[in-house]
C-alpha positions in Angstrom: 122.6 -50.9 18.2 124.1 -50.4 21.4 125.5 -53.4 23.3 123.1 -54.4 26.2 125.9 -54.1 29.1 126.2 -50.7 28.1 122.7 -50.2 28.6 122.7 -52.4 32.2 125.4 -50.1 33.3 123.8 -47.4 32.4 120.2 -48.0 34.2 122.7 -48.9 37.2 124.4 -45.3 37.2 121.0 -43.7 36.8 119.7 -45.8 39.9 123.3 -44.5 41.8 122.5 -41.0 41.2 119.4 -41.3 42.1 120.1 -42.8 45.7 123.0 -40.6 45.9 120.9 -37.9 45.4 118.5 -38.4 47.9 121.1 -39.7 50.3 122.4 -35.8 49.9 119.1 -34.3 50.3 118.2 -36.7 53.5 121.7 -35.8 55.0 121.0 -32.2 54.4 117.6 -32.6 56.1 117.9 -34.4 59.3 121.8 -33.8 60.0 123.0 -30.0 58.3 120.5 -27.7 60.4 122.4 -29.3 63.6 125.9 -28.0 62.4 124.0 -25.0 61.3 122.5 -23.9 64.5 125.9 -25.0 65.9 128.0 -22.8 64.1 125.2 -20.0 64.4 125.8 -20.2 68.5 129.3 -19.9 68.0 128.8 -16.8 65.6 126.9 -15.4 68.4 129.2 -15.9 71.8 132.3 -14.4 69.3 130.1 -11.0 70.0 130.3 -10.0 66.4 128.0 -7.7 64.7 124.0 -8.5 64.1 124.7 -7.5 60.4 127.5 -10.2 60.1 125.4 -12.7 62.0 122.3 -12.4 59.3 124.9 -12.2 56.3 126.0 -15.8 57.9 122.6 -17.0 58.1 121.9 -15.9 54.7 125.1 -17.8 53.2 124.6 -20.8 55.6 120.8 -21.2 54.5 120.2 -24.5 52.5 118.7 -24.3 48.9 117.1 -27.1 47.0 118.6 -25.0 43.5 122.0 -26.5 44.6 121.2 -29.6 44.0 120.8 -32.1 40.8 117.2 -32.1 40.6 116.2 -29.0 41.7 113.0 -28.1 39.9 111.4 -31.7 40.7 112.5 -31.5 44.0 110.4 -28.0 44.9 107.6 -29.8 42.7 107.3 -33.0 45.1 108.5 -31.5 48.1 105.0 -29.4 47.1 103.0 -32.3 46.1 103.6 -33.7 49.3 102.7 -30.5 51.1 99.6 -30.4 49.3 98.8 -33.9 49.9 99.3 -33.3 53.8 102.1 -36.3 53.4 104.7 -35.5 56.4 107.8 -36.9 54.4 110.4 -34.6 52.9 111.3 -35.0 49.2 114.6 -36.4 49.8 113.0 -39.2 51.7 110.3 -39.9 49.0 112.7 -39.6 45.9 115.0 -42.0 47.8 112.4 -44.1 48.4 111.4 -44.4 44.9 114.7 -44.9 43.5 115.2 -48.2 46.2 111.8 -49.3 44.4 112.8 -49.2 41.3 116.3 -50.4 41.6 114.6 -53.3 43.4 112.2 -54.0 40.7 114.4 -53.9 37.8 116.7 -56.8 40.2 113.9 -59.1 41.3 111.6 -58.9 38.3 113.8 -60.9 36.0 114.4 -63.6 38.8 110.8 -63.8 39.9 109.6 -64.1 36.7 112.2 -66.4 35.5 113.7 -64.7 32.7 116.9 -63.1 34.3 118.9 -66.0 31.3 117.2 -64.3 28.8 118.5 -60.5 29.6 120.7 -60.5 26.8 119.8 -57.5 24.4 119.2 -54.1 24.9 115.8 -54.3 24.4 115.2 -56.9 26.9 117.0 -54.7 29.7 114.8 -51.6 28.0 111.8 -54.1 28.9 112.6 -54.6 32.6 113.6 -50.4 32.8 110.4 -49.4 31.5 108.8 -51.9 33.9 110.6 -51.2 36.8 110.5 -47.2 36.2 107.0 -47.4 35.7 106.1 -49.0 38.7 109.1 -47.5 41.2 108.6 -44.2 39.8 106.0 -43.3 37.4 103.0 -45.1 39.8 103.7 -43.3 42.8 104.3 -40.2 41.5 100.9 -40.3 40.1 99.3 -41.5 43.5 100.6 -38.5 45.4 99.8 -36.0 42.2 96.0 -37.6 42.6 96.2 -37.2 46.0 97.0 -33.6 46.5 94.5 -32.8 44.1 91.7 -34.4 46.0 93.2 -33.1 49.0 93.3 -29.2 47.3 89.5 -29.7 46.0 88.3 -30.2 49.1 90.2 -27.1 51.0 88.6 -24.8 48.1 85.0 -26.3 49.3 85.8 -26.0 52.6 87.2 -22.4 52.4 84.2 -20.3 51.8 82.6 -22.0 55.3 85.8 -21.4 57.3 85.6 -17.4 56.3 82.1 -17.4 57.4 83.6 -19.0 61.0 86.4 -16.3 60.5 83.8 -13.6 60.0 81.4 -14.5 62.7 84.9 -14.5 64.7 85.8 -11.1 63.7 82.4 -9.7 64.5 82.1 -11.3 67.8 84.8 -9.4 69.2 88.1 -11.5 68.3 91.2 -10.9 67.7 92.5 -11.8 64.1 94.2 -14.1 65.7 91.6 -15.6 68.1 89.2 -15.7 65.0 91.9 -17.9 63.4 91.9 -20.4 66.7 88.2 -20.4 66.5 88.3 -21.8 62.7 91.0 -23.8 63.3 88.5 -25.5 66.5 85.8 -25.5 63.9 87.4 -27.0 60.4 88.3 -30.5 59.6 91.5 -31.1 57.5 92.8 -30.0 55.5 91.3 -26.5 55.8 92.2 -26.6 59.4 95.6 -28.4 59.6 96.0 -25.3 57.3 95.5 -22.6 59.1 96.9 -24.2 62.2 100.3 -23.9 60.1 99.4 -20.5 60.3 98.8 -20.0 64.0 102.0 -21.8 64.2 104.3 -19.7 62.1 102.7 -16.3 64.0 102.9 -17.9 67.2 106.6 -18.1 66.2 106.9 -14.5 65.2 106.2 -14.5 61.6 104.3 -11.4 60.4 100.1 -12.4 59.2 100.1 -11.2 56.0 103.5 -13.6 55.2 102.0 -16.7 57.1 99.0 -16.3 54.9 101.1 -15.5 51.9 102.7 -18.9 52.3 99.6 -20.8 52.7 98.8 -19.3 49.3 102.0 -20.6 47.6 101.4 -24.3 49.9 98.1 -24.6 48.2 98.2 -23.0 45.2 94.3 -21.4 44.9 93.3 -18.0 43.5 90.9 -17.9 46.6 93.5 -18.2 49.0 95.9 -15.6 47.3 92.6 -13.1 47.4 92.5 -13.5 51.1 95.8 -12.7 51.7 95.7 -9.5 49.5 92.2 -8.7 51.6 93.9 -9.3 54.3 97.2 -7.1 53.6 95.3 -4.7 52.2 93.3 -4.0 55.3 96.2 -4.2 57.3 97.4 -0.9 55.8 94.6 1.2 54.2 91.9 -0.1 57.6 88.7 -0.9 57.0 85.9 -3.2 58.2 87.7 -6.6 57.5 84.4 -8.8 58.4 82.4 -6.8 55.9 85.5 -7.2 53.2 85.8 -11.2 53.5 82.0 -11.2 53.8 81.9 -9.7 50.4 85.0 -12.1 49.3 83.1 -15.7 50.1 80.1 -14.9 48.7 81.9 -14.4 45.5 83.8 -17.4 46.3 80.5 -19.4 46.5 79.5 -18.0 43.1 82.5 -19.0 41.4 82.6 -22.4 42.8 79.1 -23.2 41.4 80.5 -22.2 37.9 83.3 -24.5 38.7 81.1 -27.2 39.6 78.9 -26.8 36.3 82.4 -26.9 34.5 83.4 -30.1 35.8 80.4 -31.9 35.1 80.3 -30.6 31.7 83.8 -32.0 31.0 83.3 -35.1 33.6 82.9 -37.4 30.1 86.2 -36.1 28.4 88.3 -36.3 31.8 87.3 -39.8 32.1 88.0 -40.7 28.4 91.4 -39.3 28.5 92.0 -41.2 32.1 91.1 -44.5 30.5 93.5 -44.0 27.7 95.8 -43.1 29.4 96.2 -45.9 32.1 94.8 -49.0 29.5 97.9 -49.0 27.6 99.8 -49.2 30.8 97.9 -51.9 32.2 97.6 -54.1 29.5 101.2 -53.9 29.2 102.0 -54.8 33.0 99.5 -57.4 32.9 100.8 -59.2 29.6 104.7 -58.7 31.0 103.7 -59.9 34.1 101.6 -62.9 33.0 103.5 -64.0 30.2 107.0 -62.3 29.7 108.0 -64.1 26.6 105.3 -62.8 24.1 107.8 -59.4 24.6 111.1 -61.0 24.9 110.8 -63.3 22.1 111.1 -60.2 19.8 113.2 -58.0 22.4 116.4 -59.1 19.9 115.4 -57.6 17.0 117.1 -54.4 15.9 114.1 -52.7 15.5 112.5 -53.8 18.8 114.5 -50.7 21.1 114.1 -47.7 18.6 110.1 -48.8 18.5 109.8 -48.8 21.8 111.7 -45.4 22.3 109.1 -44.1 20.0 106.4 -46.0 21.5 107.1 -44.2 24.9 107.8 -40.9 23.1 104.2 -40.6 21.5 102.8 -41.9 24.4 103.9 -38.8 26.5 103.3 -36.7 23.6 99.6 -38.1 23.8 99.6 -38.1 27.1 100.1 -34.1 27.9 98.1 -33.4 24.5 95.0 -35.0 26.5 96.0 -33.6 29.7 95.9 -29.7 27.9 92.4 -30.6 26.1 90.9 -31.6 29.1 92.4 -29.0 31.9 89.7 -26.4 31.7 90.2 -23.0 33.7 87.6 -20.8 35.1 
């Protein structure tokens, strides 16, 4: 078995990573686009060539791949985006490893067992605590949140194409049409496509504005729009008549969607209470009476069971997950 200072330093270089990771990507948030655009200015009063200049922008440009965690970082930095949170993922990740660094510290003194962290599976106690409430809890939150947030911008979207429509026929603009759902439509759908006002107001082309609100919120619907829209732009064509057409089918999908979810309401809340019950019977015994887990915490077989335990659970945990997930 392995000693449990090696595992205590372990947890403790994780931890450092972890804030040194999101120290990196906060540094490269708020304080690298200032020596950026500095060093851009200067490119530009050398009088060298545009093509030089865009080749420096292009080199210069920061990229989340470069980092340690890059997949999970474009994951929550889009989670957060979806959830209409206005933190980066730096911040968030940072802020979860400060939680959980400060949970696996405090717990064992609050709780008045810090004499008795002297096995590995004792520390793998306070980890699996301390992860699961620094880490696992809010990650959950915000993954719940941006999927209430992303229902309720795909039942909002058919009524902000009729406002777009009505728009378009009155005599408007595309653009003016956009201002008029944007006056119309509550959040999220119109905290939406004020993003997209924004980023044409700022000289992005339509059809890429509305290409990256597709890939923000992640809906088929949203992703037919933009190819209406593009599509329009250069075959022509009657645009109102075209997302007429397109919310109407819209409506009819969502009411099959509606009679899907009802018809697997049952399972989705069978697999939600197994899945947070074992949790929470854990916390709560842990929490209310440490020793009935530390008392056997010694034994040899304690830390490969609870490996295990963990293992199956997430195996169990995504097997539910793909049963219940239905797509239409």
């Amino acid at each position: 078995m392995l000693d449990s200072s090696i595992i205590l330093f372990g947890v403790l270089f994780l931890g450092v990573v972890l804030l040194v990771e999101g120290a990196w990507y906060y540094y490269q948030d708020v304080y690298a686009p200032r020596t950026r655009v500095g060093r851009r200015l200067e490119t530009l009063k050398s009088g060298v060539m545009r093509e030089q200049v865009e080749s420096s922008l292009k080199m210069s440009r920061s990229d989340r791949g470069d980092g340690l965690l890059p997949g999970f970082m474009t994951r929550t930095e889009g989670k957060l985006t979806q959830a209409g949170i206005s933190m980066t993922a730096e911040r968030f990740v940072m802020l979860m490893g400060v939680a959980t660094l400060a949970l696996a510290i405090a717990t064992p003194v609050l709780l008045g067992f810090a004499n008795m962290l002297n096995s590995g599976g004792s520390i793998l106690l306070v980890l699996v605590f301390a992860v699961g409430v620094g880490c696992v809890i809010p990650l959950a939150l915000l993954d719940r949140k941006a999927t209430k947030r992303i229902k309720k911008f795909e039942e909002q979207f058919p009524v902000a194409l009729d406002i777009f429509v009505r728009g378009l026929r009155a005599g408007h603009p595309v653009t003016g049409a956009l201002d008029l759902l944007v006056e119309e439509m509550p959040d999220p759908s119109g905290s939406e496509f004020a993003t997209v006002i924004a980023e044409v107001a700022y000289g992005a082309d339509l059809r890429d504005a509305l290409e990256a609100l597709a890939v923000r919120v992640q809906t088929t619907d949203v992703q037919m729009f933009a190819v209406c829209v593009a599509i329009q732009a250069e075959t022509g064509g009657n645009l109102a008549d075209i997302l007429e057409g397109l919310a109407n089918v819209i409506r009819e999908r969502n009411s099959m969607v509606l009679k899907v979810r009802a018809l697997a309401s049952e399972g989705k809340m069978t697999a939600v209470v197994l899945s947070v019950l074992p949790i929470a019977v854990f916390g709560f015994i842990f929490m209310s009476n440490p020793d009935f887990y530390l008392s056997v915490a010694g034994d040899p077989k304690f830390m490969p069971g609870m490996l295990g335990l963990i293992g199956w659970y997430s195996v169990g945990m995504l097997t539910i997950r793909k049963l219940v997930t239905l797509k239409v």
